[in-house]
MIMIZA-325520 format. One line per 10 residues: for each residue x, y, z of C-alpha. Coordinates in Angstrom, 3 decimals. Each point is the difference from the previous one (the first is absolute). Layout:
N
X/Y/Z; ... .
# end
This chain:
254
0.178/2.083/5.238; -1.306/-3.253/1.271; -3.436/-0.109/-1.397; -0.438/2.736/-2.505; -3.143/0.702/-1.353; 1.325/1.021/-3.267; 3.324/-1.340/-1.585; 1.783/0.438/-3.879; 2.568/-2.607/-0.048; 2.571/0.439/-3.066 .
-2.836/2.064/-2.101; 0.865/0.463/-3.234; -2.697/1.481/-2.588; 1.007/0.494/-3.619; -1.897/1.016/-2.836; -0.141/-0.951/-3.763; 2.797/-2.218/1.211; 1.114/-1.201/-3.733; -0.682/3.306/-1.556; 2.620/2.950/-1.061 .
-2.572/1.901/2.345; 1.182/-2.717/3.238; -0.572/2.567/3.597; 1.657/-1.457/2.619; -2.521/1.656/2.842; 1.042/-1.861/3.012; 3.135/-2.290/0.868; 0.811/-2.072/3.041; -2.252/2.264/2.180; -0.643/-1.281/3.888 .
-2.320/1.636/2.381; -2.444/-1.154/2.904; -2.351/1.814/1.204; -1.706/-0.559/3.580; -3.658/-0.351/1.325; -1.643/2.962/0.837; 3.550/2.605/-1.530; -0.761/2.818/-1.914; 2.808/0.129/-2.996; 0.672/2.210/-2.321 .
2.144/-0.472/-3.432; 1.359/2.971/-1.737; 2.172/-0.008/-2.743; 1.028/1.357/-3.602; -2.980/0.298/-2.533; 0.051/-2.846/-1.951; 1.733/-2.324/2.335; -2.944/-2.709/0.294; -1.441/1.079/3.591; -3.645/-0.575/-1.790 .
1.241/-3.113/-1.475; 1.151/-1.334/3.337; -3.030/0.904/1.740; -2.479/-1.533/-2.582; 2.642/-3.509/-0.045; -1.314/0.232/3.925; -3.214/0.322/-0.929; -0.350/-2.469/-2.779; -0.380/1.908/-2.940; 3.532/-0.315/-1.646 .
2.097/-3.424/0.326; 3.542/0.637/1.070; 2.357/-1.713/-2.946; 2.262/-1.551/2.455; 0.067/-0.595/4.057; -3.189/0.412/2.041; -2.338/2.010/1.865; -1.848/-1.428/2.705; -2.999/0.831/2.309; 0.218/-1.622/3.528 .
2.778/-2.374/-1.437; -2.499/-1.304/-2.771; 1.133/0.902/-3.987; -2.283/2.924/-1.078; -1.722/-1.348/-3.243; -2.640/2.794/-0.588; -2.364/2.608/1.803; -1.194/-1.237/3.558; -2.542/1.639/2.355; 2.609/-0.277/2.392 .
1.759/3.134/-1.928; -2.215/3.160/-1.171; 1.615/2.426/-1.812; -0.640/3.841/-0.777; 1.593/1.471/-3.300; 0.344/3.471/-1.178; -2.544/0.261/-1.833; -3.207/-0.530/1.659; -0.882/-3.223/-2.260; -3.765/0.371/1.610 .
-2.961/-1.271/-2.021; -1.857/3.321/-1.451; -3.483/-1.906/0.088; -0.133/-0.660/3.221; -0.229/2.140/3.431; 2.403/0.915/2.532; -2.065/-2.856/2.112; 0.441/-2.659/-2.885; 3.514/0.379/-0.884; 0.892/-0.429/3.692 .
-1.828/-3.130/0.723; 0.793/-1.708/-3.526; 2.757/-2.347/1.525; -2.396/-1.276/2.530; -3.442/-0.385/-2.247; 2.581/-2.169/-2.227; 0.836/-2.035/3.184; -3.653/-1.068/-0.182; -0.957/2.560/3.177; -3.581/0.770/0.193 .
-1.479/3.365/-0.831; -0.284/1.256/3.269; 3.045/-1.354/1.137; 1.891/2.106/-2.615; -1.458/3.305/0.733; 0.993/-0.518/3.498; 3.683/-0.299/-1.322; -0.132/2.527/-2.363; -1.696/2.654/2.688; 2.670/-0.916/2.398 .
2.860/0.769/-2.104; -1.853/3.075/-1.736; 0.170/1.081/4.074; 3.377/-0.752/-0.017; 1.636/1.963/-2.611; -3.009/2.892/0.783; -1.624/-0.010/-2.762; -3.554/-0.269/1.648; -2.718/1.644/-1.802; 1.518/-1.360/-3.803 .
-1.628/-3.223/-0.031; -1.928/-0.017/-2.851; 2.548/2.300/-2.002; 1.466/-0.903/-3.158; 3.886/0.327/-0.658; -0.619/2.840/-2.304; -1.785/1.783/2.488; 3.225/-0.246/2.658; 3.056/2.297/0.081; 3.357/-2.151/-0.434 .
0.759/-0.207/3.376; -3.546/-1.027/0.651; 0.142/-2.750/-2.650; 3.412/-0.740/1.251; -1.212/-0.835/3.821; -2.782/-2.173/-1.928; 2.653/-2.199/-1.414; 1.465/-0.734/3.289; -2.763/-0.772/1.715; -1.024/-2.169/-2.503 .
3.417/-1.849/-0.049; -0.597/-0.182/4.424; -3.636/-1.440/-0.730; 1.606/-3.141/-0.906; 1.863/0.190/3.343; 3.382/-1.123/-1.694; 2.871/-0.703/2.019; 2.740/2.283/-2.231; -0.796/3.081/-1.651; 1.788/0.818/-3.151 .
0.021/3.487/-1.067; 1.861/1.214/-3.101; 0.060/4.067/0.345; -3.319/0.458/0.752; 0.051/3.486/1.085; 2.619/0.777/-2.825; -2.817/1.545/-2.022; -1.617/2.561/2.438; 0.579/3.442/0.655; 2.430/0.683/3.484 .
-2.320/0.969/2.070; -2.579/-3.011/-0.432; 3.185/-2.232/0.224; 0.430/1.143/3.282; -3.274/-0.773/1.102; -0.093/-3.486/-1.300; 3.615/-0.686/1.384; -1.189/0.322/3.263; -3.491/-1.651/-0.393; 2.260/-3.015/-1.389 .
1.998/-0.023/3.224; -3.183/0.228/2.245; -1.497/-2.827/-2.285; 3.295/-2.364/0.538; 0.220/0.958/3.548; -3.253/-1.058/0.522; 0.070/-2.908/-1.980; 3.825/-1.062/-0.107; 0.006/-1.743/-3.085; 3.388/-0.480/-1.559 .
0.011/3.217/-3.076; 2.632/-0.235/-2.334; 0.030/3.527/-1.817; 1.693/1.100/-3.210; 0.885/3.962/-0.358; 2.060/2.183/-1.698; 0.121/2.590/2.583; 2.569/-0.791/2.593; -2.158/2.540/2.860; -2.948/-2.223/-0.196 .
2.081/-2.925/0.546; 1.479/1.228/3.204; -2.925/1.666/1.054; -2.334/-3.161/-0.520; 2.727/-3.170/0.400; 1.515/-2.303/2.440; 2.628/-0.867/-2.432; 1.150/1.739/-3.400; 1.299/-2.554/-2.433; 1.806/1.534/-2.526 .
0.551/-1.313/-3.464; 2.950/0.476/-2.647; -0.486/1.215/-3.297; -0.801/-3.246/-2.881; 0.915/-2.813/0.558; -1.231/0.872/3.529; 1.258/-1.139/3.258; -0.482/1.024/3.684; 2.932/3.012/1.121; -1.612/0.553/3.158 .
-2.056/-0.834/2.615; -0.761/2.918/2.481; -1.819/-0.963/3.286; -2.222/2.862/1.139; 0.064/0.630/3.891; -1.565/3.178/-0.657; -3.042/0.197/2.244; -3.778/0.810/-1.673; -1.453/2.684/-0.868; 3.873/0.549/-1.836 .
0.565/4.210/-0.911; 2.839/1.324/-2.160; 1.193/2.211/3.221; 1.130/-3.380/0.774; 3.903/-0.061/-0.069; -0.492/-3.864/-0.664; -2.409/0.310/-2.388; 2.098/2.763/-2.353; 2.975/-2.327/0.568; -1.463/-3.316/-1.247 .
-1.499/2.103/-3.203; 3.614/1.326/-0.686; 1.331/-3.657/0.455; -2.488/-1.610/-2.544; 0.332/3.055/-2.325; 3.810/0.088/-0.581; -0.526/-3.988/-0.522; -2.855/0.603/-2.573; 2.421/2.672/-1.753; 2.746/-2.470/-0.030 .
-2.411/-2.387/-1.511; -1.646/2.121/-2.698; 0.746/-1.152/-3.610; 2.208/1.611/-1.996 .
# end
């Protein structure tokens, strides 16, 4: 890729490096990622897909190599990433409204500009009429919509996501799987996704990345020419899910 948006050069991340307890999460792992693609990484539990994604979002330093945002060394969070973890990580004291427009009230935007940011993306992810509700107040997939559009208030160029529909019952993940392809349609920013459920990759992705069990490294890259909306009567789509399955069983720990 000539000008990827997202690159890990070498990454290496090890932890309690001179302890009996040493993890060697990640080793000599490579990957770019393009503007505007939609990737997914799947792998083995356990085999540092989180810890990769929050290295690109500047949460975790890698121990060796580099990760690197529009060429540049990432050396913490930017507001040119937002992310969206499992859990919903919203603040229980304020509203639906207030969690969504905190990145931009702590760029220094003015009242009124904020509600206008926070209504527009309440729009977006349909959650009109829940403005002044509090998290506790808000089903999970409810509160789970609230964290994106609070990560897409701060209009970030990548959007990190570490299994954020991993916790939701199968019929709300639906739901949200497409309303996160209308929202990236709409607003083609570059998503990198983690999941442990090889379906949602195909169904969502442009590309599956798929990682090896600890120390992890990329087995395969699967380009997706699989048109949207994606269904399982698909030949292509049951296909690519075998292929990334038998890897995955390959790759399981003993």
């Amino acid at each position: 890729m000539a000008n990827p948006i997202l690159e890990a050069r070498g990454l290496q991340k090890i932890f309690d490096p001179n302890s009996p307890r040493t993890l060697v999460a990640i080793n000599n792992l490579n990957l770019s990622v393009e503007p505007n693609e939609f990737v997914c990484i799947v792998g083995p539990s356990g085999c540092g897909k989180s810890t990769l994604l929050r290295i690109f979002a500047g949460l975790d330093a890698p121990t060796g190599g580099e990760a690197l945002i529009k060429g540049r060394p990432i050396t913490g969070p930017g507001r040119e990433r937002g992310m969206v973890f499992q859990e919903y990580s919203l603040m229980p004291w304020r509203s639906v409204e207030e969690n969504i427009f905190l990145g931009p009230e702590f760029s220094g935007r003015s009242k009124r500009e904020c509600k206008a940011i926070a209504q527009k993306y309440i729009n977006l992810v349909k959650l009109e009429g829940f403005e002044k509700a509090f998290p506790h107040e808000l089903s999970g997939g409810m509160r789970q919509r609230v964290a994106i559009a609070r990560a897409l208030a701060n209009d970030p160029e990548v959007l990190l996501m570490d299994e954020p529909f991993g916790a939701l019952d199968s019929y709300t993940r639906i739901i949200l799987q497409r309303e996160l392809l209308k929202i990236w349609q709409a607003n083609r920013k570059t998503v990198l996704f983690i999941t442990h459920s090889v379906d949602e990759a195909v169904f969502l992705s442009d590309r599956i990345v798929v990682m090896s069990a600890r120390p992890s490294r990329i087995v395969l890259e699967e380009v997706l020419d699989i048109p949207h909306p994606r269904t399982q009567d698909n030949p292509a789509y049951g296909k690519t899910v075998k292929k990334i399955l038998d890897i995955l069983e390959e790759e399981q720990e003993p």
